[in-house]
MMTF fields as JSON, N, C-alpha, C and O atoms, coordinates in Angstrom:
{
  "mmtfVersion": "1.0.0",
  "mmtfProducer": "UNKNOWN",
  "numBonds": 319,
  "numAtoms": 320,
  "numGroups": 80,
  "numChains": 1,
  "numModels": 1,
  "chainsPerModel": [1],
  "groupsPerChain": [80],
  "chainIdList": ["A"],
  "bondAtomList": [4, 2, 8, 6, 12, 10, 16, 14, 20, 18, 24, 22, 28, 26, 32, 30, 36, 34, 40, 38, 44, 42, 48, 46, 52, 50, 56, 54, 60, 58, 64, 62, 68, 66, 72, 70, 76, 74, 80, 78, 84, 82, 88, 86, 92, 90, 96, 94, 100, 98, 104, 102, 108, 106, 112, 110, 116, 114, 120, 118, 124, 122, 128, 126, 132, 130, 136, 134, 140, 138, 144, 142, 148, 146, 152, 150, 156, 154, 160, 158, 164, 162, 168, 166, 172, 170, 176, 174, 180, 178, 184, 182, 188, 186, 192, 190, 196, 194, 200, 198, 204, 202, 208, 206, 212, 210, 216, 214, 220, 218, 224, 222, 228, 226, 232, 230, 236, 234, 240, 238, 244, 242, 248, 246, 252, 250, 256, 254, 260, 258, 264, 262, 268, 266, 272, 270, 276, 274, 280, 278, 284, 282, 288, 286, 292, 290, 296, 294, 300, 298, 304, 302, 308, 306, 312, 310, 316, 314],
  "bondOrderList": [1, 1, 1, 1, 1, 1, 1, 1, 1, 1, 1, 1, 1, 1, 1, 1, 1, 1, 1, 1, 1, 1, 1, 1, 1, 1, 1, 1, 1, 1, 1, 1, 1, 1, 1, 1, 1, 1, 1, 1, 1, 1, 1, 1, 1, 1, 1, 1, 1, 1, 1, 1, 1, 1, 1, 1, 1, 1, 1, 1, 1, 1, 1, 1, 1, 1, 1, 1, 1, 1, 1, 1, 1, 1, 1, 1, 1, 1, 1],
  "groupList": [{"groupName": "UNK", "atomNameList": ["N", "CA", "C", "O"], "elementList": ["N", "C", "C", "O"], "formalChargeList": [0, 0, 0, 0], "bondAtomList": [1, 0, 2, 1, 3, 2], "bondOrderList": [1, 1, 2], "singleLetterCode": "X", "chemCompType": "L-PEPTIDE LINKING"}],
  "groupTypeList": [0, 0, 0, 0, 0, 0, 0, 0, 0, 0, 0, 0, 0, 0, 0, 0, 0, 0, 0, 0, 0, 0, 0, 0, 0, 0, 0, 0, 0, 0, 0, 0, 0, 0, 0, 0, 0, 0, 0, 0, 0, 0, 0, 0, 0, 0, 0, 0, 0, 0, 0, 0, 0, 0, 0, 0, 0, 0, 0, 0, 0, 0, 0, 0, 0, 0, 0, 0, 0, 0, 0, 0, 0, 0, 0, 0, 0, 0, 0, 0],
  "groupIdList": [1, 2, 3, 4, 5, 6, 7, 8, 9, 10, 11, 12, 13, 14, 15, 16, 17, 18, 19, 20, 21, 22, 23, 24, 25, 26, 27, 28, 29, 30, 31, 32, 33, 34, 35, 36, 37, 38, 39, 40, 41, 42, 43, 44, 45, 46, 47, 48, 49, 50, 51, 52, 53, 54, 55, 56, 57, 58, 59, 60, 61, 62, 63, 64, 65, 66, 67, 68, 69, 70, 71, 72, 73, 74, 75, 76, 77, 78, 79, 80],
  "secStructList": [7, 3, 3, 3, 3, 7, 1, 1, 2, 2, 2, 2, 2, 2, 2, 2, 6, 6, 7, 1, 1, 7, 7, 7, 6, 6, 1, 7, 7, 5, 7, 6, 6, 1, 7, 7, 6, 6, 7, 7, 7, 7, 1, 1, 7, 3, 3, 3, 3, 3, 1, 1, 7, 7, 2, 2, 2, 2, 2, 2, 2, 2, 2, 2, 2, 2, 2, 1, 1, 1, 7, 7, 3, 3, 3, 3, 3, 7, 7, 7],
  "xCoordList": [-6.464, -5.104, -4.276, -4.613, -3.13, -2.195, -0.705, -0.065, -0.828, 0.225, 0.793, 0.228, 2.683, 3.599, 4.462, 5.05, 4.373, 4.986, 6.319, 6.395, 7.329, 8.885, 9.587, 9.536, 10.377, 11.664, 12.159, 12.625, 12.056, 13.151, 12.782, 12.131, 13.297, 12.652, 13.508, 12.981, 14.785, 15.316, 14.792, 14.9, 14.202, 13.348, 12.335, 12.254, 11.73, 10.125, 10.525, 9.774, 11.62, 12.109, 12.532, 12.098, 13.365, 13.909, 12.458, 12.716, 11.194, 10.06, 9.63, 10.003, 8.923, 8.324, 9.283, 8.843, 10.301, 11.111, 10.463, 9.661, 10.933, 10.591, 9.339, 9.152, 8.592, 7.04, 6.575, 6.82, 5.744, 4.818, 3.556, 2.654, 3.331, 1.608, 1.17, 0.154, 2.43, 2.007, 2.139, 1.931, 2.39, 2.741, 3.325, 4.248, 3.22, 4.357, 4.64, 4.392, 5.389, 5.635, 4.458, 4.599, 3.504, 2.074, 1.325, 0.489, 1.781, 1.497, 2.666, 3.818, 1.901, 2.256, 2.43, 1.627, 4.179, 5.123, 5.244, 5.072, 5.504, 5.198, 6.387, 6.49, 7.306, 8.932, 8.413, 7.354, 9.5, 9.408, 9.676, 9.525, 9.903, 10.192, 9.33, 9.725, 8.382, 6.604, 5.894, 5.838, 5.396, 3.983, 2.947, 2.702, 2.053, 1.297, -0.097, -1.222, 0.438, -0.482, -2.27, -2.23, -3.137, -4.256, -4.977, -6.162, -3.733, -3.988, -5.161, -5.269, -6.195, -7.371, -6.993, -5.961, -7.788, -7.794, -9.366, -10.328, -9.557, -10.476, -11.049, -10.382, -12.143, -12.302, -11.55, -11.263, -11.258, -10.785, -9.581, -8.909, -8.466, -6.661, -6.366, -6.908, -5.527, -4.757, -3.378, -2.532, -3.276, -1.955, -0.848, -1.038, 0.222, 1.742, 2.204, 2.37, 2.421, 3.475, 4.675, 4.574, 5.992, 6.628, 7.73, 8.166, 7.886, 8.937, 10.032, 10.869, 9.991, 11.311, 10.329, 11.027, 9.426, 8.774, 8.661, 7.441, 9.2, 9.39, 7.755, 6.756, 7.744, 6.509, 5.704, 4.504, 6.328, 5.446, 4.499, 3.471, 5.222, 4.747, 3.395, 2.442, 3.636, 2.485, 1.734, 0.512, 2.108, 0.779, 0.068, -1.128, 0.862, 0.004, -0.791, -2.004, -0.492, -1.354, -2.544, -3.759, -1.712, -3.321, -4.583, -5.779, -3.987, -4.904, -6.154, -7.351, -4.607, -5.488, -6.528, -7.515, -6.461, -7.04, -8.187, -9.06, -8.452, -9.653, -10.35, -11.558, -9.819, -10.214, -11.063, -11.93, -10.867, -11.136, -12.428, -12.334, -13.459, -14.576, -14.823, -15.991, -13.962, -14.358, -12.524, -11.477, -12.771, -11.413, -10.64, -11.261, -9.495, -8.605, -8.376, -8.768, -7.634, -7.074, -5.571, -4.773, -5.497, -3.974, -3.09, -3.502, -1.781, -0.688, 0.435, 0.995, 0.626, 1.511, 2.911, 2.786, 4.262, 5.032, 6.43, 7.327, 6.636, 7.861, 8.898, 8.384, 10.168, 10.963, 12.172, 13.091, 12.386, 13.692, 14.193, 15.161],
  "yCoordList": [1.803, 2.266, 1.227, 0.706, 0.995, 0.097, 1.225, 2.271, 0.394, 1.319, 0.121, -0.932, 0.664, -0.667, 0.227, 1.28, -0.468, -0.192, -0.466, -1.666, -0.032, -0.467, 0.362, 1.573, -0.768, 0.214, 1.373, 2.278, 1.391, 2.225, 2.013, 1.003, 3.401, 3.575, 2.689, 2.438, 2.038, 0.784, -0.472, -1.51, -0.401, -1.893, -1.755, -2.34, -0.873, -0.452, -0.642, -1.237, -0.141, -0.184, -1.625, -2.036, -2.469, -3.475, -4.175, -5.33, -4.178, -4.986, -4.487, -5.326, -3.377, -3.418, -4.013, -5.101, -3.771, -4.292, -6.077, -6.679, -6.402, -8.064, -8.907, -10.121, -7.855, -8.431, -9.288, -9.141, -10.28, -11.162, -10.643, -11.432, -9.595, -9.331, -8.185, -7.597, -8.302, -7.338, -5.738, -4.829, -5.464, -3.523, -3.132, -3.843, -1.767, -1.21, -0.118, -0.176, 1.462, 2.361, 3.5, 4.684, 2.948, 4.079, 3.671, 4.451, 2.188, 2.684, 3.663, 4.088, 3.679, 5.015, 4.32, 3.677, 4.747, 3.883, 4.745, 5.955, 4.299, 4.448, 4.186, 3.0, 5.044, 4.22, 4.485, 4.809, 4.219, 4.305, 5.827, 6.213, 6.554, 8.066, 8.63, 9.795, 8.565, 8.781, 9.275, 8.779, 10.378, 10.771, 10.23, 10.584, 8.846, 8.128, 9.077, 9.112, 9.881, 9.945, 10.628, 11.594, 10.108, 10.166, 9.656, 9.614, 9.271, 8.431, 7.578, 6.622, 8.007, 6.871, 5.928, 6.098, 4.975, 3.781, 3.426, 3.677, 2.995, 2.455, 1.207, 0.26, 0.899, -0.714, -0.8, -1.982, -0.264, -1.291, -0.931, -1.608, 0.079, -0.36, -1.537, -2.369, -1.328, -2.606, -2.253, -1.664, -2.818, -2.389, -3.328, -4.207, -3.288, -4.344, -3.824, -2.607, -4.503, -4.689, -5.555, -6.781, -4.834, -5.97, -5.836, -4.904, -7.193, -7.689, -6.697, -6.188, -6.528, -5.305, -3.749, -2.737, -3.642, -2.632, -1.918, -1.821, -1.364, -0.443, -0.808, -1.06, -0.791, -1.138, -0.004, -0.058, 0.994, 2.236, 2.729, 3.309, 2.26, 2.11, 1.161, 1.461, 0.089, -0.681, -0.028, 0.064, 0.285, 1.052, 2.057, 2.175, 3.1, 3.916, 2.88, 3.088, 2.077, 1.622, 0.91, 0.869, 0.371, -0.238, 0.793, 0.64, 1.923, 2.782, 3.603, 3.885, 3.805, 4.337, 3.155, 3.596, 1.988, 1.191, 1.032, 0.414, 1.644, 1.274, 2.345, 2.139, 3.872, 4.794, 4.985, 5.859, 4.167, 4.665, 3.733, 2.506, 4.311, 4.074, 2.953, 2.611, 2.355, 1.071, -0.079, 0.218, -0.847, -1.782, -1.951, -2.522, -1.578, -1.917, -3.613, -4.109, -4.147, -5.412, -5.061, -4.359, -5.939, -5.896, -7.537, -8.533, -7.46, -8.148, -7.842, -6.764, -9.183, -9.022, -9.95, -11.114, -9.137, -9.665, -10.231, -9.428, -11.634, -11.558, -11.968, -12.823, -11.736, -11.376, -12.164, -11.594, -13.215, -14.243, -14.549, -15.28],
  "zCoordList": [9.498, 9.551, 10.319, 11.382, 9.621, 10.703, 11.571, 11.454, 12.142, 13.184, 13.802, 14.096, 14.022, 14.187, 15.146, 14.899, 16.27, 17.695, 17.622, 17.363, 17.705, 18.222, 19.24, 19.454, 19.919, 20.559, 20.039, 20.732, 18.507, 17.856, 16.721, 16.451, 15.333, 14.437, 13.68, 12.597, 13.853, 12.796, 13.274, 12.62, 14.45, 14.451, 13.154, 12.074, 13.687, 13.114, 11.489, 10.716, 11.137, 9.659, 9.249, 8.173, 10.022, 9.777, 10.05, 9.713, 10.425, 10.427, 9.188, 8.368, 8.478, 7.338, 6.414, 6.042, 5.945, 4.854, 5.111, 4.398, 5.964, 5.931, 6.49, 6.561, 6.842, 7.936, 6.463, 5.266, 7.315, 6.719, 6.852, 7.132, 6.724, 7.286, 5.826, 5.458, 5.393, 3.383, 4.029, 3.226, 5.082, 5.128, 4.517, 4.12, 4.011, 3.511, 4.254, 5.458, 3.518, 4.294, 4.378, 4.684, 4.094, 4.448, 6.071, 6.528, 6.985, 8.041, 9.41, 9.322, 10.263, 10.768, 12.107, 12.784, 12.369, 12.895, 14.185, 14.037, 15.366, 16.571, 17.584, 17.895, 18.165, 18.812, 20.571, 21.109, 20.948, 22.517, 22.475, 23.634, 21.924, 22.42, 21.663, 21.635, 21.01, 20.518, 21.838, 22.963, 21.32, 22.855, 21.989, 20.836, 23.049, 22.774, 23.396, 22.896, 24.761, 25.499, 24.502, 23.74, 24.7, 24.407, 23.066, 22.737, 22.396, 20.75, 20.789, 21.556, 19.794, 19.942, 18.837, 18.189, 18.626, 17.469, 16.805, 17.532, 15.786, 15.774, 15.469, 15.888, 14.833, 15.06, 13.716, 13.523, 13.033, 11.392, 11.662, 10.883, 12.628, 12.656, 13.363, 14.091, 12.966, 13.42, 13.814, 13.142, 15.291, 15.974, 16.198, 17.038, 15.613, 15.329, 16.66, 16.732, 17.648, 18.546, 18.516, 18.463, 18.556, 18.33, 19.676, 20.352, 19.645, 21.099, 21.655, 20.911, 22.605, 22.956, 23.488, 23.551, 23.702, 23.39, 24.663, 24.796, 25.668, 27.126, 27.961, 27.288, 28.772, 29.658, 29.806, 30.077, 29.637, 29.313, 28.677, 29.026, 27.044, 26.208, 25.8, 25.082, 26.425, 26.027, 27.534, 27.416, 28.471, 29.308, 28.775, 29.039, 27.773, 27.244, 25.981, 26.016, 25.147, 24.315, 25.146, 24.958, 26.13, 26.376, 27.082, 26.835, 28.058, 28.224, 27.044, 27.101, 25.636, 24.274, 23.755, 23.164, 23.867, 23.667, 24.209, 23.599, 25.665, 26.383, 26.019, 25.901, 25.712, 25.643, 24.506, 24.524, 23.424, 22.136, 21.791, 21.799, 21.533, 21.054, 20.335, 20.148, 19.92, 19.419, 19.63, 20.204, 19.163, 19.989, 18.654, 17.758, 18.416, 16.993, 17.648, 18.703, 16.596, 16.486, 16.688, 16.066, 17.962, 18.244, 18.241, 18.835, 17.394, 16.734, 17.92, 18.122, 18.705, 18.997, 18.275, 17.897, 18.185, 16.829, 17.345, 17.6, 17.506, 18.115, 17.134, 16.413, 16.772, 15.851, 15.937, 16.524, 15.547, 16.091, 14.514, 14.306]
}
Protein backbone atom coordinates (compact mmCIF):
# COMPACT_ATOMS: atom_id res chain seq x y z
CA UNK A 1 0.00 0.00 0.00
CA UNK A 2 1.29 3.53 -0.62
CA UNK A 3 0.40 6.30 1.62
CA UNK A 4 1.32 10.17 0.87
CA UNK A 5 1.82 12.50 3.83
CA UNK A 6 0.91 16.31 3.39
CA UNK A 7 0.29 19.49 5.17
CA UNK A 8 -3.00 19.51 3.52
CA UNK A 9 -5.33 17.63 1.34
CA UNK A 10 -4.52 20.14 -1.92
CA UNK A 11 -0.91 19.47 -1.40
CA UNK A 12 -1.55 15.75 -1.23
CA UNK A 13 -3.83 16.37 -4.45
CA UNK A 14 -1.60 18.78 -6.27
CA UNK A 15 1.27 15.79 -5.68
CA UNK A 16 -0.68 12.83 -7.24
CA UNK A 17 -1.89 14.76 -10.33
CA UNK A 18 1.93 15.46 -11.10
CA UNK A 19 4.26 12.95 -8.87
CA UNK A 20 6.88 11.11 -10.78
CA UNK A 21 6.65 7.95 -8.79
CA UNK A 22 3.28 6.58 -11.26
CA UNK A 23 0.47 7.00 -8.09
CA UNK A 24 -2.70 7.44 -8.68
CA UNK A 25 -5.87 8.09 -6.56
CA UNK A 26 -6.04 4.50 -4.91
CA UNK A 27 -3.24 5.46 -2.39
CA UNK A 28 -4.41 6.55 0.91
CA UNK A 29 -3.59 10.14 1.63
CA UNK A 30 -2.65 11.30 5.04
CA UNK A 31 -2.86 15.52 6.12
CA UNK A 32 -1.64 17.17 9.24
CA UNK A 33 -5.15 17.03 10.80
CA UNK A 34 -5.26 12.95 10.21
CA UNK A 35 -5.13 10.89 13.68
CA UNK A 36 -1.98 8.98 12.87
CA UNK A 37 -1.83 7.85 16.42
CA UNK A 38 -1.15 3.97 16.33
CA UNK A 39 -1.21 3.39 12.32
CA UNK A 40 0.97 0.36 11.54
CA UNK A 41 2.77 -0.17 8.03
CA UNK A 42 4.16 -2.91 6.47
CA UNK A 43 7.20 -4.12 4.71
CA UNK A 44 5.72 -3.82 0.99
CA UNK A 45 4.00 0.18 1.71
CA UNK A 46 5.55 2.67 0.92
CA UNK A 47 5.41 6.04 2.67
CA UNK A 48 5.54 9.65 0.45
CA UNK A 49 6.50 12.38 2.71
CA UNK A 50 6.42 15.48 1.29
CA UNK A 51 8.17 18.90 2.39
CA UNK A 52 6.06 21.17 4.66
CA UNK A 53 4.83 18.40 6.80
CA UNK A 54 4.23 19.72 10.93
CA UNK A 55 6.82 18.07 13.33
CA UNK A 56 4.18 16.24 14.85
CA UNK A 57 3.30 14.60 12.27
CA UNK A 58 6.39 13.08 11.22
CA UNK A 59 6.80 12.22 15.19
CA UNK A 60 3.82 10.19 14.94
CA UNK A 61 5.08 8.48 11.61
CA UNK A 62 8.16 7.77 12.87
CA UNK A 63 6.87 6.27 16.20
CA UNK A 64 4.19 4.08 13.68
CA UNK A 65 7.16 3.14 11.96
CA UNK A 66 9.07 1.63 14.84
CA UNK A 67 5.97 0.10 15.99
CA UNK A 68 5.02 -1.89 13.11
CA UNK A 69 6.28 -5.27 12.57
CA UNK A 70 8.12 -4.96 9.70
CA UNK A 71 9.75 -1.44 8.25
CA UNK A 72 7.71 0.17 5.06
CA UNK A 73 9.96 2.18 2.66
CA UNK A 74 9.99 5.71 3.33
CA UNK A 75 10.17 8.72 0.32
CA UNK A 76 11.05 11.68 1.41
CA UNK A 77 9.52 14.33 -1.44
CA UNK A 78 10.66 17.77 -1.80
CA UNK A 79 8.54 19.82 -4.26
CA UNK A 80 10.13 23.03 -5.95
Amino acid sequence: MNFVFAPSESRAQDFLKNNRFGLDDRVKVRTASSRLDGERYCEGDTLYILDGCPSKMLASIQINSMISPTKPAVISVEER
